[in-house]
N, C-alpha and C positions, 0 to 999 in steps of 0.2 A: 491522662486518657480516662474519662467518664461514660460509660455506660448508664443512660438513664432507663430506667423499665418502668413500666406504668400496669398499676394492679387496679381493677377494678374492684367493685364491693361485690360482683357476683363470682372473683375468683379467687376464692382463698381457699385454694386445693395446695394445701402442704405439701402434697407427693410431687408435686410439678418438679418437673425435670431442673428448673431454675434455681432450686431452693437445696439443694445434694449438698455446696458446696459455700459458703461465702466467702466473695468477691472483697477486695480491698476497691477493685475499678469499676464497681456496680452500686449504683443508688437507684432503691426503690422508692418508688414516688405514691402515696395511695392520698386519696384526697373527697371529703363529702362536700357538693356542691350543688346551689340552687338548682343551677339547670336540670340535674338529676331529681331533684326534689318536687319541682313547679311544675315537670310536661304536663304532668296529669296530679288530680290532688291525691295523696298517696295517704293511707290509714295510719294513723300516728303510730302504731307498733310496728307495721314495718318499716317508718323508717330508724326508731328509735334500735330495732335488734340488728339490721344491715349497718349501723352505725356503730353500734355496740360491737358485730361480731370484728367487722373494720379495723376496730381501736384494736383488742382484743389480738389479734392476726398479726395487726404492726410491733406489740409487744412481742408476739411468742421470736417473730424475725429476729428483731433489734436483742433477744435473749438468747438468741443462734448465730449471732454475730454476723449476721448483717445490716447495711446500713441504709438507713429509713426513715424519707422525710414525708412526714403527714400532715397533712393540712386539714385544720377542724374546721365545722361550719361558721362559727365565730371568728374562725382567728383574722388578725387584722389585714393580713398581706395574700388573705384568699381572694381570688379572683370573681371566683364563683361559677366558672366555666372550665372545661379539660384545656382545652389550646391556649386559651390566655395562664393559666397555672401553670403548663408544661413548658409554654414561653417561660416564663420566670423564671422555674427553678433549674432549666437549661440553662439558665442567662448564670445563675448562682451558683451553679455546680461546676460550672465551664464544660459541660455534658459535648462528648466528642460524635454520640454516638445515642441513636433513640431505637427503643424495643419495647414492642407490648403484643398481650396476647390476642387471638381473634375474639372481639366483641358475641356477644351472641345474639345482642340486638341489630337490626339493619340498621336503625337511626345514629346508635353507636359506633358501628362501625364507621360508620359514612364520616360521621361528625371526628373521628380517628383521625380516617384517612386525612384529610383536611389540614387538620391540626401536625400531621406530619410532614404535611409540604409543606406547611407554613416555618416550621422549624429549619427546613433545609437542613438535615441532618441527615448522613447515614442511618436507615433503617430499615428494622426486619419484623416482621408480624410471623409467633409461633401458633403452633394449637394450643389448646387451655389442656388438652392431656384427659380429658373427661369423659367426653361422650363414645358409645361403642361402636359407632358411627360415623366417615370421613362426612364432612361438610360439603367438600365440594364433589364426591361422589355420590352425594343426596341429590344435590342440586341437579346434578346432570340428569342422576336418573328419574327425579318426579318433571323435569322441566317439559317435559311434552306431553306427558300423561300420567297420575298418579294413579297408583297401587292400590288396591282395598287394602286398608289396613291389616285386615287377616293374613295376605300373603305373604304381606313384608312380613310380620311378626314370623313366621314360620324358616323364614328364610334365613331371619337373624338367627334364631334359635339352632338350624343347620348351622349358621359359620359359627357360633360361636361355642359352638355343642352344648348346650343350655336341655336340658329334657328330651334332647333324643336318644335314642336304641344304636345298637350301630349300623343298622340299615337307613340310618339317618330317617328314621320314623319317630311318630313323639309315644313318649314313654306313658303308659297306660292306656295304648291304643289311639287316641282322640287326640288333635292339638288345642283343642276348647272347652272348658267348663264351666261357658257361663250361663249356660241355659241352668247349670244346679245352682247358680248361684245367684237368688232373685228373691229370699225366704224373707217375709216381715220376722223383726225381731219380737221376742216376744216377751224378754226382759228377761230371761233368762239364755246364756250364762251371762252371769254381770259382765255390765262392759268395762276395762280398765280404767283407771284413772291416767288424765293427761300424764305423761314420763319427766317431764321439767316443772319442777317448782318455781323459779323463779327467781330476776335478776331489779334488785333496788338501782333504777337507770333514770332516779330521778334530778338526778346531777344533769345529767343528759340532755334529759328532757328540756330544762330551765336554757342550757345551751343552743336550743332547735326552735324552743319558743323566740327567745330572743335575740335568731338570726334572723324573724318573720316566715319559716317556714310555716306554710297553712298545710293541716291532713285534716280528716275526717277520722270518724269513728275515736272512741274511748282508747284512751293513753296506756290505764295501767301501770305508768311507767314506776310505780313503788316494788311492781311483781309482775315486771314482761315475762309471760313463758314459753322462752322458746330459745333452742339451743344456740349458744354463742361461741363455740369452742367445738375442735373436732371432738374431746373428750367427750363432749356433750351428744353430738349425736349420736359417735357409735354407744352412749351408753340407752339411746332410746332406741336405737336399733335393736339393741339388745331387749330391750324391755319391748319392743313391740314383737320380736319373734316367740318370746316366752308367753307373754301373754294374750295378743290380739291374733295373731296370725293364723293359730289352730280353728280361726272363728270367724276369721276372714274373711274366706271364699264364700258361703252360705249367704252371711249380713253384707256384702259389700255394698246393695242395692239398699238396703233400708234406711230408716230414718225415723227418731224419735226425738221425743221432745225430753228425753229421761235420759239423753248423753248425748253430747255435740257429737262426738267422734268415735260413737263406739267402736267399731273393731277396725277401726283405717292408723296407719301408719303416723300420721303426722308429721312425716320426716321431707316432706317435699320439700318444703323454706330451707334446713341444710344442704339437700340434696340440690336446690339449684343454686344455693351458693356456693359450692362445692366442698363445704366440711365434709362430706360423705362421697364414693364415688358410687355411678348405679353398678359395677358389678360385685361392690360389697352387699347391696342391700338382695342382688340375685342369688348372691353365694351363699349368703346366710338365711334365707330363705329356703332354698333347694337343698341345704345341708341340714335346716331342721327337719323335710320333708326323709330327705335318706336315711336320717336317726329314727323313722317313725312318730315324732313329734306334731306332726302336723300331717292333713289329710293333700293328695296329689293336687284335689280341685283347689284346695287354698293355695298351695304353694304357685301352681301353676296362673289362678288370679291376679295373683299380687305380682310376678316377673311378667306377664303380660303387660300390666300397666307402666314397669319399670322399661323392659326391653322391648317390647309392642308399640305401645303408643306413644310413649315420652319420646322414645329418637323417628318416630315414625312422624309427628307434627312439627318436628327441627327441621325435615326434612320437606316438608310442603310450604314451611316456613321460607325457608332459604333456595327455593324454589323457585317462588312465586312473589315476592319482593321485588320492589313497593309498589307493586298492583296491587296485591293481595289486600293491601290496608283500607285501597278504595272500593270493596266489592260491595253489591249491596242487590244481589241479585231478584230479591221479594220486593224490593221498590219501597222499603220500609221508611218513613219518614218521622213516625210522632215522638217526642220526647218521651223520656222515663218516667214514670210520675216521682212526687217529691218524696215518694213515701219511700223510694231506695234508698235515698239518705238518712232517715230517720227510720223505719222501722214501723210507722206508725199509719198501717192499714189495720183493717177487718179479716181477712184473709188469714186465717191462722197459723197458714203453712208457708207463704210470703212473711209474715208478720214475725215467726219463729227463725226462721232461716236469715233475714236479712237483719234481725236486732243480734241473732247471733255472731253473723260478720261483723257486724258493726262492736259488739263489745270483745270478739279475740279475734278478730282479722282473718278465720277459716272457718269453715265449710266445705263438708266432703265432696266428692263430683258428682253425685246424686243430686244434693242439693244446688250444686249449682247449673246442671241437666238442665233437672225437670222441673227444678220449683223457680228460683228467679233466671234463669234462662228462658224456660217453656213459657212466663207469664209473656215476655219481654217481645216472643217471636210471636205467641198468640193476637199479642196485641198490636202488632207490627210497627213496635221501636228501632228509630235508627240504630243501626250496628256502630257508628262513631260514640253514639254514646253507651250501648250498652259495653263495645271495648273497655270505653273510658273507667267505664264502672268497674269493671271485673279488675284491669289493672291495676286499679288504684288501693282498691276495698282488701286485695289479699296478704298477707307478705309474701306468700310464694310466687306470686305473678309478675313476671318475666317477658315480656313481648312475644319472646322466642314460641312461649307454649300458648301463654295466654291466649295471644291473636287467632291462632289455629282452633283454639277449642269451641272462643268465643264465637266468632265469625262464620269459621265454618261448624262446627259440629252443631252450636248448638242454636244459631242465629242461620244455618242456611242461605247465608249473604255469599257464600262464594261458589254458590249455583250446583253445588254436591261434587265440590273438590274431594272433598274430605267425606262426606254421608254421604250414602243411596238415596236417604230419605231424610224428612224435618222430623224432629225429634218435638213432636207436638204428642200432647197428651191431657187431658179430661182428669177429672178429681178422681175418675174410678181410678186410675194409676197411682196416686195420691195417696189414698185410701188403702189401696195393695201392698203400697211401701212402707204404711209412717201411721204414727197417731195421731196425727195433727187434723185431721177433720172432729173430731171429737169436742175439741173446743172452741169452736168456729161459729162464727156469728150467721155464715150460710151454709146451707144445705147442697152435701155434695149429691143428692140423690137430683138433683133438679136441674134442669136445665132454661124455666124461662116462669112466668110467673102465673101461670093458667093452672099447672097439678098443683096445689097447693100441698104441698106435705104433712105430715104427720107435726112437725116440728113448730110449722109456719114461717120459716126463715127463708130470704129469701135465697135465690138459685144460684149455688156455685157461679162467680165469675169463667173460672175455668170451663166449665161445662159450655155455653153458650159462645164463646170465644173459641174453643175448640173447632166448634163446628161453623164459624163465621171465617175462619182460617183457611179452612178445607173449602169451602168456597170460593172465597177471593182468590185462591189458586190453584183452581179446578183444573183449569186448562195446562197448569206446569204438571200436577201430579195426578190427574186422574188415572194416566194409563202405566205407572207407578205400579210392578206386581205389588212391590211391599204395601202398596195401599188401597188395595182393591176393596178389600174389606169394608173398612171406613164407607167407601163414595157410594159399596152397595146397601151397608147399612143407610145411610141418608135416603137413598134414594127409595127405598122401601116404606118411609116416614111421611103420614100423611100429609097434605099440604098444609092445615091448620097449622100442624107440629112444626115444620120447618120454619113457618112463618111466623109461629110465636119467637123460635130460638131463635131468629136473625134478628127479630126487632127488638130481644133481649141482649141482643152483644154488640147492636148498635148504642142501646139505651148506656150502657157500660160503658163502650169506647169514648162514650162524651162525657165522661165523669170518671176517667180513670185515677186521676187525684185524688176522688174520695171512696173509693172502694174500699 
């Protein structure tokens, strides 16, 4: 009697319930495959570290004495698919008996389920043991109408007693601090250095090249940094609560061109592969906050994004599935210009941002916000491709978070599932946050080509597309409280002035390749 279980590469949480004991009549089956590799093109570091942590994972098992067949991208008796491998090594195990955990992707799932009927085996689908959140009491409850973010957040924090009083109030008054936290950096206090040095995965690599897998962006693979063992991340947990965290709350909103990451975690790629669980990175956070270590508004920033929004867009996720993939609520149609791929516009804060994805596969949620997000919505790029993009370009991008952030938050493709409002924004916000106007070929003072500026450069792309934006869908958000603002500032602007900017964001929209 065989027990086959089946581990995916986004679940290698050690504490699972499965792993307490090994089984003589259990064989774990973990396996990298094109299918996984090809949906979308995926940044050669993530897939060389989800491979790496993989390998990695099947040793610590196979060294706790359990038993563990792994199929490499190379090897010859790989399928290159879940169901035709899980056939096989069923067929080779004499497997009496199929179990795996719930996928966190819909497409995985589905593509699961499938692969289990096709086996005709007794089978059971567990929880992954991770999230702080039931799955299917997500679903239920965003399936008719979702929650501001705000109240879920609040809510979890009640059950989970996270920052409240025992009046079940939040602890220093307020459940929010993010209005203090919005400060440009200004280069002081230094920001830390990345917490992993790095892993020579160029064995690896040679193995990935010559399965034919195609990624984008820079390999690195002599010195991938990024953690491949749980040791590994809780030692950057640690190194991010000592160092970044006290600095967090404040900078979380900035951006410089003087440190990819200054005070943000960089723990997400563990954290949804699951080396890490989120209520380690809660606990060690609000326990530096207890010690005095750290300020409430940081402490309280950083478990926001942990217990706020991460199980909060699982849950719009698994909701809203598989409509949700198809939304496209602005009626967006034009492709991404090629410079995503490459890096190689004018735009200094596109140009910054997207060469820096492209050579370490992250970028904070700012930058992926308001700079290659807000370009992609201003200019009203399909959501099919800017998904494509965001999932492929990160290691930590996951369907499960990706699609919700992408689509809804930040592409406003799912009709303000997720936002009140589009997260559009002009180079004056740019400018608020980051240095990156400074070395820019145009001028963020400017909106079209009539003021000629001090500079002579010409007019922020951003700027003129901002306000070409806000027109094209006057009629969805005019009456928008949060955007009164905006349509009254336009409308106050004499007719020359409007009509310069539209015919400056027209002039753009037909050249956005060479911006």
């Amino acid at each position: 009697m065989t027990t086959l279980r089946l581990i995916l590469g986004d679940q290698l949480n050690a504490a699972h319930s499965w792993f307490r004991v090994p089984r003589a009549d259990v064989l774990y089956l973990m396996m990298e495959v094109r299918s996984e590799t090809d949906y979308v093109r995926h940044h050669a570091q993530k897939v060389l570290a989800i491979f790496a942590a993989m390998r990695a994972f099947a040793a610590a098992l196979e060294a706790a004495g359990h038993r563990v067949r792994y199929l490499k991208i190379g090897d010859a008796d790989n399928r290159q698919a879940f169901a035709a491998n899980l056939a096989q090594v069923a067929a080779e195990c004499g497997a009496t008996r199929f179990e795996r955990m719930e996928a966190d992707e819909w497409r995985v799932e589905r593509l699961l389920d499938e692969a289990a009927q096709t086996l005709a085996l007794p089978h059971a689908v567990v929880g992954s043991e991770h999230f702080l959140a039931d799955r299917v009491e997500l679903a239920q409850r965003f399936a008719a109408k979702v929650p501001r973010m705000e109240f879920f957040y609040r809510d979890m924090r009640r059950r989970h007693r996270i920052l409240v009083d025992a009046e079940d109030g939040p602890v220093g008054g307020v459940w929010n601090f993010d209005a203090q936290n919005r400060e440009k950096w200004p280069g002081d206090p230094p920001a830390p250095e990345w917490p992993w040095g790095g892993h020579d995965l160029t064995t690896l690599w040679d193995e990935i090249i010559a399965a034919g897998v195609q990624t984008i962006g820079t390999p690195h693979a002599e010195r991938v940094r990024w953690p491949l063992t749980r040791r590994e991340a809780r030692t950057g947990l640690a190194h991010f609560v000592e160092h970044a965290l006290p600095w967090f709350g404040p900078y979380q909103d900035a951006m410089s061109t003087r440190s990819t990451t200054l005070f943000h975690s960089g723990l997400s790629f563990a954290l949804n592969i699951k080396l890490l669980h989120p209520r380690e990175l809660i606990d060690a956070a609000v326990g530096a906050w207890q010690a005095g270590k750290v300020e409430l508004a940081s402490c309280e920033g950083f478990v926001r994004q942990i217990l706020g929004w991460r199980e909060f867009v699982r849950g719009v996720y698994w909701a809203r599935m598989p409509g949700y993939a198809q939304g496209n609520a602005l009626d967006a149609r034009r492709p991404l210009p090629g410079w995503y791929w490459t890096g190689d516009t004018k735009m200094a804060c596109l140009r910054y941002a997207i060469g820096q994805s492209l050579d370490t596969a992250y970028a904070h949620h700012i930058q992926r916000l308001m700079i290659t997000g807000n370009f992609a919505l201003l200019a009203g790029c399909d959501p099919d491709a800017v998904d494509a993009w965001y999932l492929g370009i990160y290691a930590d991008a996951f369907e499960w978070v990706e699609m919700p952030n992408t689509r809804g938050m930040s592409q406003f493709a799912d009709g303000g599932v997720i936002a009140s409002k589009p997260y559009a924004g002009a180079a004056s916000y740019i400018g608020k946050q980051s240095d990156y106007c400074k070395a820019c070929a145009y001028d963020p003072r400017r909106r079209h080509g009539r003021d000629v500026g001090k500079s002579g450069e010409p007019a922020c792309p951003f700027n003129s597309l901002y306000w070409d934006f806000l027109l094209r869908h006057q009629a969805r958000f005019a009456r928008n409280p949060r955007m009164a603002m905006p349509y009254k500032a336009w409308a106050k602007m004499d007719e020359a002035e409007r009509a310069a900017t539209l015919a400056q964001a027209a002039h753009y929209l037909g050249r956005l390749d060479t911006l």
